[in-house]
C-alpha positions as CSV (number, residue, x, y, z in Angstrom):
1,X,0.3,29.8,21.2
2,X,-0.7,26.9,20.1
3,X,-3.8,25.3,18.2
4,X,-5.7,22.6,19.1
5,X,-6.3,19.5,16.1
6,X,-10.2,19.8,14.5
7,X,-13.3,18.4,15.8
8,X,-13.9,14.6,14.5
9,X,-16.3,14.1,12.2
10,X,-18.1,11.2,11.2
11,X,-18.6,10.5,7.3
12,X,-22.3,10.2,6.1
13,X,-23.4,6.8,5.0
14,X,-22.8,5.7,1.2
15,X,-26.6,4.7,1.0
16,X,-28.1,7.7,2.9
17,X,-30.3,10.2,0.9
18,X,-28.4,13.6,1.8
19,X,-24.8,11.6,0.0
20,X,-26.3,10.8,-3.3
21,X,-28.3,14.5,-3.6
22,X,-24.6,15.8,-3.1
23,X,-23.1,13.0,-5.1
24,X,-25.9,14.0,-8.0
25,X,-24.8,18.1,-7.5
26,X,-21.4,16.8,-7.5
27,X,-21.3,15.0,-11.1
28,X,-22.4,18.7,-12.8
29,X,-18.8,19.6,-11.0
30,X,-18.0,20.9,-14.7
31,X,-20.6,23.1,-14.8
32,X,-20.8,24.7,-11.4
33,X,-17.3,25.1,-11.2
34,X,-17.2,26.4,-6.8
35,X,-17.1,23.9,-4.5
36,X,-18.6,26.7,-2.2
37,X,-21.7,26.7,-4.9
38,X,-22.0,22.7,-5.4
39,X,-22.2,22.7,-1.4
40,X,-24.9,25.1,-1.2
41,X,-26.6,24.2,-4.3
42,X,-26.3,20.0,-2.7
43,X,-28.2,21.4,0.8
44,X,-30.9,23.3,-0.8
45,X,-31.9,20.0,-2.8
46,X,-31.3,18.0,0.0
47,X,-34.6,20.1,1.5
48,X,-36.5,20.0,-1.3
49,X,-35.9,15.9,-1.0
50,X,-36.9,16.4,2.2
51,X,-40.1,18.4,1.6
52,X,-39.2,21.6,3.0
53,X,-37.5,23.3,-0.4
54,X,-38.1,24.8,-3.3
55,X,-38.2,23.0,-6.5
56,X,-34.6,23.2,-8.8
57,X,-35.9,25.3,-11.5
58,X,-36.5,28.0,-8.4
59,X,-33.1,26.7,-6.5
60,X,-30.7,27.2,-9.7
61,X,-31.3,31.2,-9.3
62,X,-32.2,31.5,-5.7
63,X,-28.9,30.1,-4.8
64,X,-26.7,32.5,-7.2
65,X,-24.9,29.8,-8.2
66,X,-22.3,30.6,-11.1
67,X,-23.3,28.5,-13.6
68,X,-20.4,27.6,-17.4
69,X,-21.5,26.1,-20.4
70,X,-24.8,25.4,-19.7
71,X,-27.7,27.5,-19.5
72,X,-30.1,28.0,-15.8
73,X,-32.8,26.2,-17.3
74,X,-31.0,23.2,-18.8
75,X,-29.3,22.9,-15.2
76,X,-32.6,23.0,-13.4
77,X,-34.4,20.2,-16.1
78,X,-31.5,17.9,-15.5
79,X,-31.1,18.4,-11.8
80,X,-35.3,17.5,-11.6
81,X,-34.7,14.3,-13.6
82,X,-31.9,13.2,-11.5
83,X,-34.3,13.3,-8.3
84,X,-36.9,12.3,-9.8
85,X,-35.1,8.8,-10.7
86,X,-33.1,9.2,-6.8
87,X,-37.0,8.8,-5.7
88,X,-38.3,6.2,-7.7
């Protein structure tokens, strides 16, 4: 039996919107420590950028992300000042 190679995929843009919301979840790597979590932490931001999401400071627990040496609510500030400058 034999397996056939994966789909191709194309990369997303350097200067789209949904790469630098990842990129933004993706620089707290230390603190969010599963990629699984960063990825579903990245898309639920992404629809809040988007208009159709909660804000962070509702995201951080509805996501049940495993969050190390920082606290919920220091995650959720910094996460709302990040796309608050990604915006501007």
């Amino acid at each position: 039996m034999s397996t056939l190679p994966p789909p191709a995929t194309r990369q997303t843009p350097e200067d789209s919107l949904e790469k630098r919301v990842y990129e933004i979840v993706e620089s707290f790597s230390k603190h969010l420590p599963i990629m699984n979590d960063r990825n579903r932490l990245g898309f639920s931001l992404y629809k809040y950028v988007m208009g159709e999401g909660d804000h962070p400071a509702i995201l951080v627990k509805s996501t049940k992300v495993k969050i190390e040496g920082i606290s919920a609510e220091e995650l959720a500030l910094k996460l709302a000042a990040e796309i608050e400058k990604l915006k501007k």
